[in-house]
C-alpha positions as CSV (number, residue, x, y, z in Angstrom):
1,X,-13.5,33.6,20.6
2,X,-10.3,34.0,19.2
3,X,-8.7,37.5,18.7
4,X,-5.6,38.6,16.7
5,X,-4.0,40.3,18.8
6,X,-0.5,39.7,19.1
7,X,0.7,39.3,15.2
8,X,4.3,38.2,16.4
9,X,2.7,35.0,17.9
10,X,0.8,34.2,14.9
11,X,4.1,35.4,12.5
12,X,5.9,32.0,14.7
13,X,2.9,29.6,14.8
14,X,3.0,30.2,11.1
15,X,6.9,29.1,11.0
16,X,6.7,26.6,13.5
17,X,4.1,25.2,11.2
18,X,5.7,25.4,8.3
19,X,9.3,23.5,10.0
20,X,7.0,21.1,11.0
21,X,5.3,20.3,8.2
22,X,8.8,20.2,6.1
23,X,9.9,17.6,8.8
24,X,6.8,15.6,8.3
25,X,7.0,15.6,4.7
26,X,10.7,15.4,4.4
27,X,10.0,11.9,6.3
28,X,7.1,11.1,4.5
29,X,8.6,11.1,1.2
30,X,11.5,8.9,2.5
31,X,9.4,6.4,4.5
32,X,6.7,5.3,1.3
33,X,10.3,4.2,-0.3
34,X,9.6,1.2,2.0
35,X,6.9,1.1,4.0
36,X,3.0,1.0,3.4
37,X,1.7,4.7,3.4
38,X,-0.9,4.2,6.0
39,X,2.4,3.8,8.4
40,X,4.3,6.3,6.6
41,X,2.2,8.9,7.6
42,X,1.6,8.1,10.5
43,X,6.0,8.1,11.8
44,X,6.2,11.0,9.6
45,X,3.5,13.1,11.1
46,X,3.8,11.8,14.7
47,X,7.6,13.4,14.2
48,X,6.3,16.6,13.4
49,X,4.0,17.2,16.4
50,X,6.5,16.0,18.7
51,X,8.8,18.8,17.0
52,X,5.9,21.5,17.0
53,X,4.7,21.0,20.8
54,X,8.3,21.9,21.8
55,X,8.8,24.8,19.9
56,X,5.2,26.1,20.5
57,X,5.4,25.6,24.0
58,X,8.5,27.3,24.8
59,X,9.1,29.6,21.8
60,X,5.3,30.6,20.2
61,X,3.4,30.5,23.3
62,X,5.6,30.5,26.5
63,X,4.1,28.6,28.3
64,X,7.2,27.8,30.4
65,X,7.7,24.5,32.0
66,X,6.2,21.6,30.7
67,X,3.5,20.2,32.3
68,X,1.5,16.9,31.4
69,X,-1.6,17.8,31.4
70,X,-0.9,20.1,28.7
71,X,1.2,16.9,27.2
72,X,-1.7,14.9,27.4
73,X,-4.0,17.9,26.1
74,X,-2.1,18.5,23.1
75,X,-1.2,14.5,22.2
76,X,-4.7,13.9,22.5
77,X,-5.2,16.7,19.6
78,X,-3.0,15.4,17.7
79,X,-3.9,11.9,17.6
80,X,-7.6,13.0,16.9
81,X,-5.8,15.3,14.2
82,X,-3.7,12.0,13.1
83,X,-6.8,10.0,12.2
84,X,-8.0,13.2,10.2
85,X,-4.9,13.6,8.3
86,X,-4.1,10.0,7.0
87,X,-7.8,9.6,5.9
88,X,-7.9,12.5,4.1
89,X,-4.4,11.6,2.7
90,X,-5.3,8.2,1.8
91,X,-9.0,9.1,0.6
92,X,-7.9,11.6,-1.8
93,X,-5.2,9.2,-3.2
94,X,-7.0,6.4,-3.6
95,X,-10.1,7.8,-5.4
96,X,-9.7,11.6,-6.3
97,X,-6.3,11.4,-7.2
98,X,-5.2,7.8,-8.4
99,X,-2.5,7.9,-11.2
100,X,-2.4,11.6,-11.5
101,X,1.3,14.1,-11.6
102,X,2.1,14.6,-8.0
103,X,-0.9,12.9,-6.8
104,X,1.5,12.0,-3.1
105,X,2.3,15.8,-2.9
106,X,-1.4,17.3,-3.7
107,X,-3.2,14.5,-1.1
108,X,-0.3,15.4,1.3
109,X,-0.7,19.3,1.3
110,X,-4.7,19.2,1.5
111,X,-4.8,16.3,4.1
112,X,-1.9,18.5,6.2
113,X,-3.4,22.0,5.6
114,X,-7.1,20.1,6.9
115,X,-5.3,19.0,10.1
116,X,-3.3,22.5,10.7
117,X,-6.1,24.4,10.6
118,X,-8.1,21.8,13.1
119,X,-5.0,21.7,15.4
120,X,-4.7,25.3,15.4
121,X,-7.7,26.2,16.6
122,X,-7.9,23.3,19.6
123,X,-4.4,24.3,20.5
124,X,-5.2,27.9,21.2
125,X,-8.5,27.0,22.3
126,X,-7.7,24.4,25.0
127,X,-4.0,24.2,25.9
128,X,-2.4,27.3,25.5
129,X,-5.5,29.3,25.8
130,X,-4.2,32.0,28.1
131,X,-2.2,33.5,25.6
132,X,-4.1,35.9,22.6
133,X,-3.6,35.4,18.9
C-alpha cells in the first residue's frame, strides 16, 4: 500500500512530471508538423521518460547509482505505459474529438494524465519501492 508520507518527494514527482510532460509535448507539437502522429508520439514521449527516469532516480527518489535492473524495470513501464498513451491519444482524436478547437491538446492531456497516473503507481510500486510517498 502506498503511504504519503514524505510530501517533499511527492512535491518533486509532481515537477519532474510536469518538466517531463512539457518536454514531451513541446516535441510533440513540433514533430506532427512532419511526421504521422502515431510516430510523433511515440519520439516525443519516449524523450520524456528518458528525461524523468534520470531525474527521479537521482533527484525524487535517490536511489543512487544506476543499476539495470531498475533500467529495465522502469523501460518496461514505460513502454507498457507507451502503448497506453498513443491509443488513448489517437482513440480520442479520431472519434471523440475529430474536427473540434484544440482537439491535439485535449487528446494529449487525457492520454498523458492516463499514463502518469499508471506510471506513478508501478514506479513507486516496483522500482523505487523502498522509498515512501
Amino acid at each position: 500500500m502506498l503511504k504519503i508520507k514524505n510530501n517533499k518527494e511527492l512535491l518533486k514527482y509532481i515537477f519532474v512530471g510536469f518538466s517531463t510532460v512539457l518536454i514531451d509535448f513541446i516535441i510533440y507539437k513540433f514533430l506532427i508538423k512532419f511526421i504521422v502522429i502515431y510516430l510523433s508520439k511515440t519520439i516525443s514521449f519516449l524523450s520524456g521518460t528518458f528525461f524523468s527516469y534520470q531525474l527521479n532516480r537521482t533527484w525524487t527518489f535517490k536511489s543512487g547509482k544506476p543499476k539495470l535492473s531498475q533500467f529495465i524495470k522502469y523501460l518496461i513501464i514505460h513502454i507498457t505505459s507507451l502503448v497506453l498513451n498513443v491509443f488513448i491519444n489517437s482513440l480520442l482524436l479520431n472519434t471523440y474529438f475529430k474536427n473540434y478547437f484544440l482537439s491535439y491538446e485535449i487528446s494529449f492531456f487525457i492520454a498523458t494524465l492516463t499514463s502518469a497516473i499508471y506510471n506513478f503507481l508501478l514506479i513507486k510500486m516496483f522500482i523505487f519501492n523502498n522509498t515512501r510517498i
